[in-house]
C-alpha positions, 0 to 999 in steps of 0.5 A: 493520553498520559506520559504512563500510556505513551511510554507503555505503547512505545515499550510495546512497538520496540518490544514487537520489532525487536521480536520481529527481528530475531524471530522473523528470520527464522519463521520466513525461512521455516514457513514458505507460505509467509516468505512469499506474504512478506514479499507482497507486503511493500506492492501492498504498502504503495497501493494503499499510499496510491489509493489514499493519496488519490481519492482521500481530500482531508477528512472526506473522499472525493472522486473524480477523474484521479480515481477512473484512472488508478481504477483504469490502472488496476484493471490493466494490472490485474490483465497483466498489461506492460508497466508503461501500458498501464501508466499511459492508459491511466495517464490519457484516461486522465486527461480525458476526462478532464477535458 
């Protein structure tokens, strides 16, 4: 990759957040339908780290007993269980199956 590319790329990300920050105030405020996209995006974020993180192992994918749980935990989530429900049922459904 050039320094032309590179330079142009990072122009082009300033350019958007610095849009993002003058006219994204105004449009959450006009349009409340994405007022309320914008509030589900950091759950969004987190997941998606959640789910990298646990079934992603370099460049291939690996699941075991990690992923029954996070899957566990989704289930309960979507129920809308208690925060310490969810956590403990992944939690022993866990150390369950790696028994």
């Amino acid at each position: 990759m050039t320094w032309g590319v590179i330079a142009l790329l990072a122009i082009g990300v300033w350019s958007q957040r610095l849009a993002g920050m003058f006219a994204g105030g105004a449009l959450l405020d006009r349009v409340p339908l994405f007022a309320r996209l914008a509030s589900l995006i950091p759950a969004a974020v987190v997941g998606a780290v959640i789910i990298q993180l646990t079934i992603a192992d370099g460049r291939s994918l690996t699941l075991d007993a990690r992923s029954v749980g996070v899957a566990v935990a989704g289930v309960l989530v979507w129920r809308r269980a208690p925060v310490i429900v969810v956590v403990t049922a992944a939690a022993v459904v866990t150390a369950l199956i790696r028994l």
